[in-house]
TIVO-2410 file (N, C-alpha, C; in nm, 3 decimals):
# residues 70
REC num residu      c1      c2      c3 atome chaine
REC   1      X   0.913  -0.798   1.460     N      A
REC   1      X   0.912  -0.804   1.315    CA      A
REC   1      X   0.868  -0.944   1.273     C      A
REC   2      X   0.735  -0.950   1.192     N      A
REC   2      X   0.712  -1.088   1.148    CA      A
REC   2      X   0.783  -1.127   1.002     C      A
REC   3      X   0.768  -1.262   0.992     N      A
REC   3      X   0.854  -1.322   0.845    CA      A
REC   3      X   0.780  -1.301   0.726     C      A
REC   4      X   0.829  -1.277   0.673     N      A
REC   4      X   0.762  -1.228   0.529    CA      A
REC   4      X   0.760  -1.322   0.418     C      A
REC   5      X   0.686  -1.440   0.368     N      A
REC   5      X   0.657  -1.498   0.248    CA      A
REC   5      X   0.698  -1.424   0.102     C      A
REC   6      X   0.831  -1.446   0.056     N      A
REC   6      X   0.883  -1.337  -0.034    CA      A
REC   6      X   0.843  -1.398  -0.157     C      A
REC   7      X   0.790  -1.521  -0.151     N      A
REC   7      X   0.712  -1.611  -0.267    CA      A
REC   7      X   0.587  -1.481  -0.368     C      A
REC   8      X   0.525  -1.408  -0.261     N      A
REC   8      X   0.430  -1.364  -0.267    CA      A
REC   8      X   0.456  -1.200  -0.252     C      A
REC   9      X   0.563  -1.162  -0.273     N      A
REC   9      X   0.609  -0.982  -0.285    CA      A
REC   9      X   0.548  -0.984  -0.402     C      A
REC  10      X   0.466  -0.849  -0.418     N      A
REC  10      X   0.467  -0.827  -0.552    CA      A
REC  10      X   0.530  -0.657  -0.599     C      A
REC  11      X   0.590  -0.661  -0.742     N      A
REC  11      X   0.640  -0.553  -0.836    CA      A
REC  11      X   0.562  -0.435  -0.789     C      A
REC  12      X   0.656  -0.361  -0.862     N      A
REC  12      X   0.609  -0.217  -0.880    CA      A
REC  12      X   0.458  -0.204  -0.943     C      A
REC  13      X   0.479  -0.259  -1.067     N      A
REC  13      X   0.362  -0.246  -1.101    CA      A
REC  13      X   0.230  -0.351  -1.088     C      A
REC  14      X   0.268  -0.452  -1.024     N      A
REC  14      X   0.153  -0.553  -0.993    CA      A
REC  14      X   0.066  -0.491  -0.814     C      A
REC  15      X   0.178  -0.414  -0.757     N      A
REC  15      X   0.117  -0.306  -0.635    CA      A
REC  15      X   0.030  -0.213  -0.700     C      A
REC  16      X   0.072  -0.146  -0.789     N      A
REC  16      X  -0.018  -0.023  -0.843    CA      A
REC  16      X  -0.124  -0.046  -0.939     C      A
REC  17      X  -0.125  -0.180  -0.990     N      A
REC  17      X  -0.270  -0.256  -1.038    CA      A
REC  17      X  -0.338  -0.311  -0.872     C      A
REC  18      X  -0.293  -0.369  -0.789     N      A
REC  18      X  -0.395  -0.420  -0.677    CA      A
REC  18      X  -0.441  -0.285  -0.601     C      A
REC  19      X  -0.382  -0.186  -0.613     N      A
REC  19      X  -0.389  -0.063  -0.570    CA      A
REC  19      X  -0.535   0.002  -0.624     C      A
REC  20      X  -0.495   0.025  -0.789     N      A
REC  20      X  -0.588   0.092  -0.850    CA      A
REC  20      X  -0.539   0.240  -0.891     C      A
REC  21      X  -0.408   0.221  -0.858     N      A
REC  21      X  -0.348   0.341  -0.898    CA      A
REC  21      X  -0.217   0.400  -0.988     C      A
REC  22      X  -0.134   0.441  -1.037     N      A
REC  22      X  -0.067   0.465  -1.128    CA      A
REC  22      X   0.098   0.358  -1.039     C      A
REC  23      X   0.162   0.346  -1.133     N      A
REC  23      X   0.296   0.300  -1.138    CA      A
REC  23      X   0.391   0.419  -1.026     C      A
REC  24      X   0.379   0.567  -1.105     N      A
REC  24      X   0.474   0.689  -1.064    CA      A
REC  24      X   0.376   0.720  -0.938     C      A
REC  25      X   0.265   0.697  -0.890     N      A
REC  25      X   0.172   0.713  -0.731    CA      A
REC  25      X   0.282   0.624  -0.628     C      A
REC  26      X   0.274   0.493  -0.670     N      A
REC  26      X   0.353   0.432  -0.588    CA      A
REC  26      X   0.499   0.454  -0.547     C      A
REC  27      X   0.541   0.478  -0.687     N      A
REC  27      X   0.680   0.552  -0.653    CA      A
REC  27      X   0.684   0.670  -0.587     C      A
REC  28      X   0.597   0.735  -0.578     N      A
REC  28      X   0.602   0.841  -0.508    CA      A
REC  28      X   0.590   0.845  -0.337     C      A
REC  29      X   0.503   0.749  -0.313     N      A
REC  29      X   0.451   0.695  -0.173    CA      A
REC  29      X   0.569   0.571  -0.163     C      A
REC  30      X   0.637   0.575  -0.209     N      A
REC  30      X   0.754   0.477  -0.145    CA      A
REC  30      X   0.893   0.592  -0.151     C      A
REC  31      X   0.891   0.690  -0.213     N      A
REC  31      X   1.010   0.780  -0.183    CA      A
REC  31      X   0.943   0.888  -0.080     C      A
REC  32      X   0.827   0.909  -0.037     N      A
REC  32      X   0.782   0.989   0.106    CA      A
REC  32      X   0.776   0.873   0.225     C      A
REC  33      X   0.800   0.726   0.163     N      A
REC  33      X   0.790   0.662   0.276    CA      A
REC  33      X   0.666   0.635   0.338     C      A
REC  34      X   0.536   0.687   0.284     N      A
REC  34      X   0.416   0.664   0.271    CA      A
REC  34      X   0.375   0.528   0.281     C      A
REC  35      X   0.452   0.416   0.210     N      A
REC  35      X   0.375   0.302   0.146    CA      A
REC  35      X   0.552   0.212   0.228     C      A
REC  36      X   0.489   0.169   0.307     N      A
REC  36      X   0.617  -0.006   0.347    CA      A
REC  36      X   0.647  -0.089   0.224     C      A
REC  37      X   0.773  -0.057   0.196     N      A
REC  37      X   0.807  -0.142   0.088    CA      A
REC  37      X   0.964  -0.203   0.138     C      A
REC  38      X   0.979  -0.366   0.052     N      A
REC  38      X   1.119  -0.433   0.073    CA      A
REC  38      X   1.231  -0.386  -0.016     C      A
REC  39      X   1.331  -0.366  -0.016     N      A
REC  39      X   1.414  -0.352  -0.138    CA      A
REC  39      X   1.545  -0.434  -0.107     C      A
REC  40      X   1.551  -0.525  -0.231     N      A
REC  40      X   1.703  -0.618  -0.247    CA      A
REC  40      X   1.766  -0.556  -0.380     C      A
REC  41      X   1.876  -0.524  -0.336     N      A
REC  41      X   1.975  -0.409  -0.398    CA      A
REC  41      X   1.866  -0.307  -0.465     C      A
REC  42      X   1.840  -0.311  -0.606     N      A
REC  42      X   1.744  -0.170  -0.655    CA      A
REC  42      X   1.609  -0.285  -0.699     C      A
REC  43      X   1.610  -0.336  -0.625     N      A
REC  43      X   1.496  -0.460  -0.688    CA      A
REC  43      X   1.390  -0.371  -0.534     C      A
REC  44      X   1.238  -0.361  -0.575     N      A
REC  44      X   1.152  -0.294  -0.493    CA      A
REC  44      X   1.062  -0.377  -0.501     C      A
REC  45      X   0.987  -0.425  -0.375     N      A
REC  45      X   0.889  -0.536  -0.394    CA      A
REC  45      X   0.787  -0.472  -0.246     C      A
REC  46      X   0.659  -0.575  -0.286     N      A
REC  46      X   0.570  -0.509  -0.197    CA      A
REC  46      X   0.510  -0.606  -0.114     C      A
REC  47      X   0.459  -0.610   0.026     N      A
REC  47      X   0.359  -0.746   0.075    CA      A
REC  47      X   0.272  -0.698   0.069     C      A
REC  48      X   0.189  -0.780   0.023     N      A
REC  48      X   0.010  -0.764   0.023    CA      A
REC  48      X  -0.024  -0.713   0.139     C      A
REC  49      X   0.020  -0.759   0.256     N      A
REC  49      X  -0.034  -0.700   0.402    CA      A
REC  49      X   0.011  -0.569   0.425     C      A
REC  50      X   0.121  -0.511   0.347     N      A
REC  50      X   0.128  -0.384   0.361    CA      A
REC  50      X   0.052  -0.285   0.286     C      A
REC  51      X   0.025  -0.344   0.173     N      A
REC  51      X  -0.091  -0.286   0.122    CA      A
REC  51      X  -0.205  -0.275   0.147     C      A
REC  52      X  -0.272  -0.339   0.233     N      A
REC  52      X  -0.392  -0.397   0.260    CA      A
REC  52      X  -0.351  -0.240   0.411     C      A
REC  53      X  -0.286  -0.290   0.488     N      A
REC  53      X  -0.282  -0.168   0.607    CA      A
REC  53      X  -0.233  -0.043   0.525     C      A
REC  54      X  -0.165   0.020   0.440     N      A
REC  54      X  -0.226   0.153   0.403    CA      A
REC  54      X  -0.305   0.152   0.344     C      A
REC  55      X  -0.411   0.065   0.286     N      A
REC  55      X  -0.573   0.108   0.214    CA      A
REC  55      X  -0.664   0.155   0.415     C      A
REC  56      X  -0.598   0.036   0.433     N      A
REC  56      X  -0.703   0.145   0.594    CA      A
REC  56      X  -0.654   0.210   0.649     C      A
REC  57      X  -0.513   0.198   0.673     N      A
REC  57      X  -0.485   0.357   0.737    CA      A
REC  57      X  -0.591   0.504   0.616     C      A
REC  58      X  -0.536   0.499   0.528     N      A
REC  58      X  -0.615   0.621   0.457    CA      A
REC  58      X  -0.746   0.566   0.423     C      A
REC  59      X  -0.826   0.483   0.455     N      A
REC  59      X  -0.940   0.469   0.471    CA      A
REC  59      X  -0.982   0.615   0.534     C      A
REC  60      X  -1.130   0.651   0.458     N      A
REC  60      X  -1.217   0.803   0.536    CA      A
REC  60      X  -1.338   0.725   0.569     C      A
REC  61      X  -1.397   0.710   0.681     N      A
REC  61      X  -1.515   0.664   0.727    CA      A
REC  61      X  -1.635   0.773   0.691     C      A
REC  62      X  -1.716   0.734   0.640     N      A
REC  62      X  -1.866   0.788   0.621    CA      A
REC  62      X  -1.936   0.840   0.747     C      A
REC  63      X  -2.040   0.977   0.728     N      A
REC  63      X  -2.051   1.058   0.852    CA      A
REC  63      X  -2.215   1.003   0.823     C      A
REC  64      X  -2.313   1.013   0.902     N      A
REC  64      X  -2.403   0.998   0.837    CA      A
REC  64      X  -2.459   1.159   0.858     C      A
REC  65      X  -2.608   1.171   0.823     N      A
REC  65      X  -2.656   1.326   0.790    CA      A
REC  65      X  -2.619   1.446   0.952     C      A
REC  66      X  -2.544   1.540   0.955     N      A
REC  66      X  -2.544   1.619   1.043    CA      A
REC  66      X  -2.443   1.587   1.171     C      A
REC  67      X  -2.362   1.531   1.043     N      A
REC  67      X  -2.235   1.455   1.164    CA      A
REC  67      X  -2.262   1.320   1.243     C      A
REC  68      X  -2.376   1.278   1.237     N      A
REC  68      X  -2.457   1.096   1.314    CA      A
REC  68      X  -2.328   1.037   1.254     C      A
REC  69      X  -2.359   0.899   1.345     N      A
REC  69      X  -2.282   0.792   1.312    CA      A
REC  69      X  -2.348   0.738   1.155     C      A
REC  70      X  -2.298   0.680   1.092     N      A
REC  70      X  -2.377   0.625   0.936    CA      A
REC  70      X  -2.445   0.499   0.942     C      A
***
C-alpha cells in the first residue's frame, strides 16, 4: 500500500468534473465499488491516481478496419 498525499484528495464533485461525468455517476461507482475511493467518517474523497487508473482500466482500444491493429 503506497502513501497517499491527502493535500491533494479531491470531493465528490471536483472527481466528477475531472471525470467529465455527473456527481450521482460517481456515487454510484463508489457504492458498486467500481471507483477506489478514501472515506474519513462520511467525508468521501478521491486520489487523482485512482482516477487516472479507472479512466484506463475502462479505456476501449480502437480496432482498425476488419479487426487490424489501428
Amino acid at each position: 500500500m503506497s502513501a497517499i498525499d491527502t493535500g491533494r484528495l479531491l470531493t465528490t464533485n471536483e472527481a466528477a468534473a475531472r471525470l467529465g461525468i455527473s456527481k450521482r455517476t460517481i456515487q454510484e461507482l463508489t457504492a458498486s465499488r467500481k471507483l477506489a475511493f478514501i472515506k474519513f467518517g462520511r467525508n468521501v474523497r478521491f486520489d487523482p491516481a485512482d482516477l487516472a487508473a479507472f479512466t484506463e482500466k475502462n479505456r476501449v482500444k480502437a480496432i482498425g478496419w476488419k479487426g487490424g491493429a489501428a
